[in-house]
C-alpha positions, 0 to 999 in steps of 0.5 A: 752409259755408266758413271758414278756421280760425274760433274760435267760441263758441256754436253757428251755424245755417246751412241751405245754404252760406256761402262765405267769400272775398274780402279783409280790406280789406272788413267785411261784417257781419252774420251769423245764430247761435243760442247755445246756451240762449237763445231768440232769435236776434240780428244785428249790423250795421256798417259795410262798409268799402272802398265808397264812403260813399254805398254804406256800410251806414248804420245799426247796431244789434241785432235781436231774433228769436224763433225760429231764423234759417235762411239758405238764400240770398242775404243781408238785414242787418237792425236793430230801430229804436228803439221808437215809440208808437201809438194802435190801435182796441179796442171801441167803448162801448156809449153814446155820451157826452161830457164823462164821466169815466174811471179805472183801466187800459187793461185795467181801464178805467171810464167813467161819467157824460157827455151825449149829443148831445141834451145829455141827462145819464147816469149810465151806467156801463161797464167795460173788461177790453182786450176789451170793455165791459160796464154797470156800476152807475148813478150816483145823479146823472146828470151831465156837467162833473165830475172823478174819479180811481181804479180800476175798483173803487174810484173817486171822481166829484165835482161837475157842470154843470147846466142849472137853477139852482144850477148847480153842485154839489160832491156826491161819489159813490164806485163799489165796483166794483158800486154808487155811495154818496154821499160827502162833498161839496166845499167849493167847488162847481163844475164842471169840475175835474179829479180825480187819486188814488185813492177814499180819498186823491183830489184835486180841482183847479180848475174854473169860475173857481176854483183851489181844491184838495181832498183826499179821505180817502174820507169828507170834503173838506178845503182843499188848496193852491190852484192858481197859475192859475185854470184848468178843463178842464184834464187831470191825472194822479198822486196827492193828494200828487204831481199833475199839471194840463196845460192847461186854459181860464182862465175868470174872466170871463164865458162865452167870454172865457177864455184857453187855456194851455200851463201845466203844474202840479205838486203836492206834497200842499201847493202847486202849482209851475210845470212844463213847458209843452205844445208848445200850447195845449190844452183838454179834453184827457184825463191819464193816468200820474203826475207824472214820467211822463204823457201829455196826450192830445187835446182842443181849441185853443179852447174848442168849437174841433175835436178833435185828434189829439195826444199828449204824453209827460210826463218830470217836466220837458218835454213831448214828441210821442207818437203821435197819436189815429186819431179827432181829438176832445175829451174833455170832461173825463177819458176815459181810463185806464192810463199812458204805456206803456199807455192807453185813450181813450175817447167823446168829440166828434169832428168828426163828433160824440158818438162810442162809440170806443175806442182804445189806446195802447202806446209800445213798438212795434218795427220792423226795419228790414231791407236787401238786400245785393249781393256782386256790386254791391257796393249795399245796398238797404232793403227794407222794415220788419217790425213782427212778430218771428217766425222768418226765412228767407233764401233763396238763397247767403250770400257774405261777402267780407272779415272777418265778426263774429259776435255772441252774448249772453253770459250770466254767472254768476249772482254776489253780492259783499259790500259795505262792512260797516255800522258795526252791523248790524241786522235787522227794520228797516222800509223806505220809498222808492226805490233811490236814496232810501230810508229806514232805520227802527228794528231790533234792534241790537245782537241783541235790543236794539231801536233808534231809529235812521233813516238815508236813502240816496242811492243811494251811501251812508247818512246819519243822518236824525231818530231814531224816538221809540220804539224798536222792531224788527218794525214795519213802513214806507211812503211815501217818504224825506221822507214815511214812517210808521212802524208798529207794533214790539216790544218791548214791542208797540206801535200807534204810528205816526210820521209823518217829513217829511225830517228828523224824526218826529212822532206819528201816529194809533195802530193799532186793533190794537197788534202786530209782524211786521206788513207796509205798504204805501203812503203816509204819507197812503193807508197799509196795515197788515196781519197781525201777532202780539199775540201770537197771530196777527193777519189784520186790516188797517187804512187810515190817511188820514193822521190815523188808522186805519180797519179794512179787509177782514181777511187770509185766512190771519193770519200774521205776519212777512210782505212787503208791496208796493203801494198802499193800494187795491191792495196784495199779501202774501206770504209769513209764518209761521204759529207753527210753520209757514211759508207761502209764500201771496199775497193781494191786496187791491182796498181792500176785501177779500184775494183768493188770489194765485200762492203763492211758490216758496219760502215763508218768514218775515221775508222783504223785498218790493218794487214793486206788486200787478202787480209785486212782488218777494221776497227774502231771508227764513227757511224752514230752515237748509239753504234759501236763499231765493230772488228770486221776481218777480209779476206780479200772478197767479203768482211767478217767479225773478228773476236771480240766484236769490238775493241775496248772504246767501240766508237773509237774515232781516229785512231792511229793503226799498224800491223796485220789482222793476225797482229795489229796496233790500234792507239789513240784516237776519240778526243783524246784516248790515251789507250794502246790495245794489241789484236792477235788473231791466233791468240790462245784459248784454253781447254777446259779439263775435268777428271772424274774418278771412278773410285771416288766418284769425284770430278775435278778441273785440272788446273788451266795450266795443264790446259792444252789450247786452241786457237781464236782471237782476242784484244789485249791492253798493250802498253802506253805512249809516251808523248813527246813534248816535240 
């Protein structure tokens, strides 16, 4: 290898000759390194100036590579594309149906109920793990023309067709995971409406000649806001309190007079509003994902008309073209599971008829591009594209003439800075919401003084929001900023909760089981309480419908001051003390029961947590004074560090947390922290860049703005609360 004087930082690996020659007229770029201490390789490709246009190397961009680069040879240049989305073959059910019903995730998939060709009804059921499908429990009733919703444990069917008179019913069953039981029925009977939720806050919405919605609290149906169209057939996706309808067959008139629709709805627990309209009309299409984001997938133009292949990728305001199905076909109703990253479609009718087949989605496919270049001719030619990321062999001699930039990624220290100083601190506050909506709930301010203050933030800075009816610190909060609870608190201990809708706070159903330093979980209207002290330590869990609570499955270990995250059917613990002792132990729960989870890293008390079952996160907390508590990521079976290590104060006691583990909120907390710090976990590093000319022999750093990037993860100082005098 031959370079006059090069300055470079990180290490190059080049097997065989390079030889650098030419004039700093001509840019040539791109070049293969390993940096130290990381475990892929990257290139970066520009531009070759002094050719003409037509023979400029067309694109720019990174390209990823697990494993080392050896170039051995003559040069390829290459890029990775932007990410696609595609549609790939998995197992085949075991029976053939349609017009069925499906829940869960692409690896965790249900599929009950449908007909046959024969227009025969079953009440099979089938369970996915990504592999294979394996029976389930049977229905009680057989049926086809019926919506449901929820997950492969814990999922709701509701209403049917059927060919003798009445032929229409609302009854309603609810599958464990092992067996159904009858639940309640509809108000209104039907068939075909279309189920969103989960089993214990689940949504029905239109159907034959109706536009009727009911909400579920796992027991009994209650009236809902009715839909702007009167709509069946339709797909639908998200919560009983942020729902999604896409399409649908307007049908009230009789058989056949219907109308298709490109109509898009959106519900907010209370009323339906116009949406986004599909790129056209579609019937028996399948929805899975949430509000903001879904994926309407397949159906029909015309009602009996043939299937199609589509996708569409929903955004929460407009529709766009997703990857497309291998088997064209309709589903009947709801086929399919998982979300917009990754889903599983299932049975349905084909052109060829019922089909058994499976398919799964992913949108996160890459592609390098790869191209050759000729030092001779002076040509770029595109050579092909590679769909797998792996080592890369160059073979040949590697000539570069001009100046080359060689490109690594940067990977800095780790490091908190302070934000602005709250106006008084506090600490075992609650939190709800998101990064950029979050809510502040009550806390211990000033020490030992329990408080009633709320404030919102907004992903900049706090505002005073409705103060709390009763003061209280070591309560625990779910839902988001306009529609919270707040649980439980000393001192005294107290079973109250209270129920904020954006401005003030209202009284909610008490607990069972009054007590502090329990954690929560979920929704206003699906909540999750758990663990606690009153004063000796507490196991028990109780599920709140929005009205009252119920007992749940107890925890294993009873603790208290302990991190909760999740739903209300698939939440997870961490973390908590056990008086003296302190335990890092995780249990997740399926809505039922606690099962043993990946214990933390670092176990600790009061301690804030972050994100779902799959996705958690940990952070701050108290397990001795001279031990900081570090960031811990789950991703549903063991704990992680997530980077940096810690959050700026490391033995950050109580503090209030909202968010996901990509986007989470970690304020107050310690005696009286003033400090709000943001956490994302797809933040951006940049790449360092050198360009070594080989005329002059000069190496310099190309400015961090032209830098591309990569992901990693990092805290960032957020803004201020502002603490209410209320």
């Amino acid at each position: 290898m031959k370079i006059h004087n090069p300055i470079i930082t990180g290490s190059i690996v080049i097997s065989g000759s390079m030889q650098v020659e030419g004039h700093s007229a001509n840019t040539v770029a791109s070049a293969s390194y390993v940096e130290t201490a990381q475990t892929a390789s990257y290139i970066t490709a520009s531009n070759i100036e002094g050719l003409p246009a037509s023979d400029s190397f067309p694109y720019t961009g990174l390209a990823g590579i697990s494993g080392s680069l050896e170039v051995t040879g003559s040069t390829s240049l290459s890029y990775l594309a932007a990410s696609s989305a595609a549609w790939s073959t998995g197992t085949a059910k075991i029976n053939a149906l349609v017009g069925g019903f499906g829940a869960g995730t692409q690896n965790a998939s249900l599929s009950s109920g449908g007909r046959d060709s024969t227009n025969t009804n079953y009440g099979y059921t089938e369970e996915y793990d990504g592999t294979s499908w394996t029976a389930g429990g049977v229905m009680i009733t057989p049926r086809t023309g019926f919506g449901g919703a929820g997950t492969q444990t814990a999922a709701f069917a509701v209403a049917e067709f059927k060919t003798s008179t009445p032929n229409v019913t609302g009854i309603t069953e609810q599958y464990d995971g092992t067996s159904w039981t009858a639940g309640g029925s509809l108000i209104t009977a039907r068939y075909n409406p279309t189920g969103a939720g989960t089993s214990n806050a689940g949504l029905a919405f239109g159907g034959y000649q109706s536009n009727a919605t009911e909400e579920y609290n796992g027991t009994a149906w209650s009236a809902g806001g009715n839909r702007i169209t009167v709509m069946q057939k339709s797909g639908g996706a998200g919560t009983q309190n942020a729902a999604l309808s896409m399409g649908g067959y307007n049908d009230q008139v009789p058989y056949g007079g219907g109308n298709t629709t490109t109509c898009t709805e959106e519900y907010n627990g209370a009323s339906w509003s116009a949406g986004g309209a599909l790129p056209a009309v579609i019937l028996y299409n399948s929805g899975v994902g949430i509000q903001n984001a879904a994926l309407s997938i397949a159906g029909a133009a015309t009602n009996g008309g043939a299937g199609v292949t589509n996708t569409n990728e929903y955004d929460g305001t407009a529709w766009t073209a997703g990857g497309s199905l291998i088997v064209a076909r309709w589903s009947g109703q709801a086929s399919s599971a998982g979300s917009t990253t990754s889903a599983a479609f299932f049975g349905g009718t084909s052109p060829s008829g019922v089909v058994s087949c499976t398919e799964e989605y992913s949108s996160n496919i890459s592609v390098i591009k790869t191209f050759d270049y000729s030092s001779t001719t002076g040509e770029i030619t595109q050579t092909g594209d590679l769909t797998v990321l792996g080592s890369a062999e160059i073979t040949g001699s590697l000539e570069i003439t001009g100046s080359v930039n060689f490109s690594f990624p940067f990977t800095s220290t780790a490091a908190w800075s302070t934000g602005g100083a709250l106006i008084a601190g506090r600490r075992y506050l609650a939190g709800a919401g998101t990064q950029n909506a979050a809510l502040a709930m009550g806390g211990e301010y000033p020490l030992y003084t329990t408080s009633t203050c709320t404030e919102e933030y907004n992903g900049a800075s706090w505002a005073a929001g409705g103060a709390l009816s009763t003061a209280r610190y070591h309560l625990a909060g779910a839902g988001t900023q306009n529609a919270a609870i707040a649980i439980g608190g000393s001192y005294p201990i107290v079973a109250n909760t209270e129920e904020y809708n954006g401005a003030s706070w209202a009284s909610g159903g008490a607990l069972i089981t009054a007590r502090d330093g329990l954690a929560g979980a979920g929704t206003q209207t699906a909540g999750l309480a758990f663990g606690g002290s009153n004063p000796g330590l507490k196991s028990c869990t109780e599920e709140y419908n929005g009205t009252a609570w119920t007992a749940g499955g107890a925890l294993i270990i009873a603790r208290y001051k302990l991190a909760g995250a999740g739903t209300q059917n698939a939440a997870v613990g961490f973390g908590g003390g056990l008086a003296p002792a302190i335990t890092g132990a995780t249990e997740e729960y399926n809505g039922t029961a606690w099962t043993a989870g990946g214990a933390l890293t670092s176990a600790r008390y009061g301690l804030g947590g972050a994100g779902t079952q799959n996705a958690g996160l940990a952070f701050g907390g108290f397990n001795s004074p001279t031990v900081a508590s570090p960031t811990e990521e789950y991703n549903g079976t063991s704990w992680s560090a997530g980077l940096p290590s810690s959050c700026i104060n490391s033995h950050l006691e109580g503090p209030g947390a909202a968010g996901t583990q990509a986007s989470a909120l970690l304020f107050g907390g310690a005696s009286s922290n003033p400090n709000t710090e943001e956490y994302n976990g797809a933040s951006i590093q940049p790449l360092k860049t050198f360009k070594y000319e080989v005329a002059t022999g000069n190496t310099m750093i190309i400015p961090p703005t032209t830098d591309p990037a990569i992901a990693g993860a990092l805290w960032n100082n957020g803004g201020t609360l502002a603490i209410s005098a209320g």
